[in-house]
N, C-alpha and C positions, 0 to 999 in steps of 0.2 A: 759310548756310542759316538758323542761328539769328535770324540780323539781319533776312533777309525778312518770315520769319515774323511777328517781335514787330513790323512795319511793316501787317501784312494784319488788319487789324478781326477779332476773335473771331468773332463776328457771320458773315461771311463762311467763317472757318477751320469753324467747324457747320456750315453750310449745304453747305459742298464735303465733308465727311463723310459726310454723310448720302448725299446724291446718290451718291458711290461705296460706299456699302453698301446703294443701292438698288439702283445697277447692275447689283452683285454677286449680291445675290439673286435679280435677275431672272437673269443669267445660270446660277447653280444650279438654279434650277427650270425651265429651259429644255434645261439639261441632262438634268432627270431624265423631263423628260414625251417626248423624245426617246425615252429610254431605253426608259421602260416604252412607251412607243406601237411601237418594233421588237418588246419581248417580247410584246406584245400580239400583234403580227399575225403575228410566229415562233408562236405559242399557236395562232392560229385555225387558220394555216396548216398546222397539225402534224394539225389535226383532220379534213382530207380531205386525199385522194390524187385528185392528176393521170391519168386515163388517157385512152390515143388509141386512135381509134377503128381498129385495124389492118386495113391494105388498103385500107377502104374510102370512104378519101378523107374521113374526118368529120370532122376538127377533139380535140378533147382536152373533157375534160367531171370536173370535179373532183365527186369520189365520196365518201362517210362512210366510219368505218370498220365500221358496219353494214352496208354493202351490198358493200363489198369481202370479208367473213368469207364471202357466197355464190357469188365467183368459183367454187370449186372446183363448184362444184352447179349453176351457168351452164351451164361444161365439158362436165359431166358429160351434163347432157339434151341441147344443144346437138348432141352426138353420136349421144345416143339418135335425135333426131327428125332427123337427118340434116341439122344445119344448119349451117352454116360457122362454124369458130372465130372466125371475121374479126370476127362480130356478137356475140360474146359483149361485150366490151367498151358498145357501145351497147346492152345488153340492163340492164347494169351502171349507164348514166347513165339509162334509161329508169325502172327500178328507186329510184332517185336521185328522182325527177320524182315519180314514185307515191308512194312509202311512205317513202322515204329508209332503208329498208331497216327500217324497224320493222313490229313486229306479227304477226300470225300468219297474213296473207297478202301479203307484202311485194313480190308482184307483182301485188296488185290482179286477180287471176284469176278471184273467183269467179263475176260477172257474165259471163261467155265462158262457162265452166264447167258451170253452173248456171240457163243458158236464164235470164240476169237478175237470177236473186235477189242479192240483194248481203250477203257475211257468211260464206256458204256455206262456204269453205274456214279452217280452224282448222291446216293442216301446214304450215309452210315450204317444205317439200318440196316436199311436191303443191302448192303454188301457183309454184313455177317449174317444176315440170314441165308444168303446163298453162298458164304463162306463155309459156313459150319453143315451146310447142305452137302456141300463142295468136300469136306473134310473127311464127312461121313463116310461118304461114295468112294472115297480113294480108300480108305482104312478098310473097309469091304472087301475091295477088290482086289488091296493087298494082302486078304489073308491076317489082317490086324496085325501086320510085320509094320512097327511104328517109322523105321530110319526109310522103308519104302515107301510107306506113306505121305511120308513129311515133304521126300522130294519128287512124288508124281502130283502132290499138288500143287506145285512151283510146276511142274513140266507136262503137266495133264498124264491121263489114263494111260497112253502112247508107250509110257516110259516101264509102267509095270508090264506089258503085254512083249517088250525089250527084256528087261529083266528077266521072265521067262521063258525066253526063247535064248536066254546067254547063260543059264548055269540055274537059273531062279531064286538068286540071292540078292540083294542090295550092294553094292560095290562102290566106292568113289570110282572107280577108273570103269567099271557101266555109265556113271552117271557121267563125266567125262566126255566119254565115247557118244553118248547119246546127243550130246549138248553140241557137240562139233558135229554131225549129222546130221539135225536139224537147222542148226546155223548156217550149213552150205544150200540145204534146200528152201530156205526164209530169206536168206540176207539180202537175195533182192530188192525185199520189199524194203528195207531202210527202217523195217521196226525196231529190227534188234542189231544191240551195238556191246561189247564188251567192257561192261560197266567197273565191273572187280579189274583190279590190275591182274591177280591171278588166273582171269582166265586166259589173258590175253595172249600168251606164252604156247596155250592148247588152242586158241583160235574158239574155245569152248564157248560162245556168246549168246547161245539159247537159255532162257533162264537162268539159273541161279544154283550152279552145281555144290556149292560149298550150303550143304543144309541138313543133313541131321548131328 
């Protein structure tokens, strides 16, 4: 081996050194961004919870852990207003959608609430209890059609009574249409503004068309 050696130009013997302490390097820091990129997404992943939508056929919708701390107060009104545990869950990703469970009305209630004003409810409480009030009434009126459901309670009653009178089915490009209609007859007022970039394209800036 000594013999090889003192045969192979120095020249050459650096050059093949280097190259395997490049390789090497490269292999350590491919190891490490492995590493950290699982604890990465083990971290994100730790920061919501998986739930399904039980009974009623919806799929799984990953939740905060703010909006999970109101499971038990879901429950609770859920029973009050006589409505099936089954929805509590989609009450939870709905929840999810609106506030992400912050704030001091983290279902988005007070416009239902409050004949429109918006702000109105300052309790947790009382904004699921007239969220899930709120829930009820549109799941009613749609017929227990849930993708109509989900978006006349972003859009009020208004939207199912639209639906109806355009074919009586749930549609993105209804909800759409609906959304840039109301937005030409509000925008005066400076309430609503086009929050999603997506709507901004359709001018669609009444509520929240992207939702079942």
């Amino acid at each position: 081996m000594h013999i090889v050696l003192q045969l192979i130009p120095k020249k050459y013997l650096i050059g093949g050194t280097l190259i395997l302490l490049g390789l090497s390097g490269l292999l350590v820091m491919s190891t490490i961004v492995a590493i950290t990129g699982e604890f990465e997404k083990d971290s994100q992943q730790s920061d919501v919870t998986e739930i399904e939508g039980g009974g009623i056929g919806v799929g799984t919708a990953n939740v905060s852990p703010e909006v999970m701390r109101y499971q038990p107060l879901l429950e609770k009104y859920a029973q009050k207003h006589g409505l099936d545990a089954s929805y509590v869950p989609i009450m939870m990703a709905l929840m999810m959608q609106e506030s992400g469970g912050r704030g001091s009305d983290p279902m988005q209630s007070s416009e239902s609430y409050c004949d429109g004003t918006v702000g109105c409810i300052k309790n947790p409480e009382l904004s699921i209890d007239k969220g899930v009030l709120h829930f009820k009434s549109v799941l009613e009126k749609a017929k227990y059609d849930l993708k109509l459901c989900l978006q006349s309670y972003n859009f009020g009653g208004g939207f199912i009574n639209y639906v109806m009178k355009n074919g009586g089915e749930y549609t993105k490009e209804l909800a759409i249409s609906f959304s840039q209609l109301q937005y030409q007859k509000l925008k005066h007022t400076g309430n609503y503004h086009c929050i999603r970039p997506e709507a901004i394209p359709y001018s669609a800036c009444y509520g929240d068309f992207v939702r079942p």
